[in-house]
N, C-alpha and C positions, 0 to 999 in steps of 0.2 A: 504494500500500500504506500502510495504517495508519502504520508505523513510520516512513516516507519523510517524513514532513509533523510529526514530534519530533525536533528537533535531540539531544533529549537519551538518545533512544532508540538505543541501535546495532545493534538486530536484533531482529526476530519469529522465534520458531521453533515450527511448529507439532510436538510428537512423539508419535508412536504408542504404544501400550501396550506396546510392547517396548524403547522408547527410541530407536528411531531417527528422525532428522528426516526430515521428511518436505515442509516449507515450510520455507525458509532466506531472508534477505533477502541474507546476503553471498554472494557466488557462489563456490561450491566445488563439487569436483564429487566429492570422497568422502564416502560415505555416513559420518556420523555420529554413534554412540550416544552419549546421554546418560544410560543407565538408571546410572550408576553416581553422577549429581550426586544430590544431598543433596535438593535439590524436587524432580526425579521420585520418587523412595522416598515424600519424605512423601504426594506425591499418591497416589502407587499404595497405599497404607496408611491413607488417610485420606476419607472418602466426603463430606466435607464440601464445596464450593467456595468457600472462601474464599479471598481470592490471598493469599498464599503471599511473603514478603520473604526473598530466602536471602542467609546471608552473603559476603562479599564473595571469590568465588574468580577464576581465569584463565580467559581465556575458550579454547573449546582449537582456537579458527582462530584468532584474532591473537595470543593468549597476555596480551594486555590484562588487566586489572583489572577486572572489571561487577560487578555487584549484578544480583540476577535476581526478578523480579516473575511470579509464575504464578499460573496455574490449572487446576486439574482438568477434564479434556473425560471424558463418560461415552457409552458406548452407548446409544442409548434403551431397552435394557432397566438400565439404571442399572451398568453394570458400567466398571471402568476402561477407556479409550479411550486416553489419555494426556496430555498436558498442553501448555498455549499458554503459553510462554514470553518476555517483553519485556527484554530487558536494557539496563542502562543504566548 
């Protein structure tokens, strides 16, 4: 996996249009939502793909410190999908 091969990286999350993950790199086994973080809204609210730097929140499986690096994922009819998430 991408994220395995950045020491600086500590997880990919891939999330659907509803916020919840759906690809995790840390092994959990409860389902997830993210729609309430600050980069899903702005993706779901912004049709641009530009990534996305959010400021520095807890991560909410280790309770860590990240910085989150996104991007908007769309439908191929261009509609939100939801977003690829890198945190670091």
């Amino acid at each position: 996996m991408e994220a395995a091969r950045l020491p600086q990286v500590q997880n990919l999350i891939i999330i659907d249009e509803n916020g919840m993950a759906l690809v995790d790199k840390l092994p959990t086994t409860d389902r997830i939502s993210f729609a309430d973080r600050e980069y899903f809204q702005h993706h779901r609210s912004h049709q641009d793909r530009v990534a996305h730097v959010g400021k520095p929140v807890r991560g909410k499986v280790t309770g860590d410190w990240v910085i989150t690096i996104t991007r908007r994922i769309d439908h191929p009819d261009g509609t939100f999908a939801g977003a690829r998430a890198h945190r670091c």
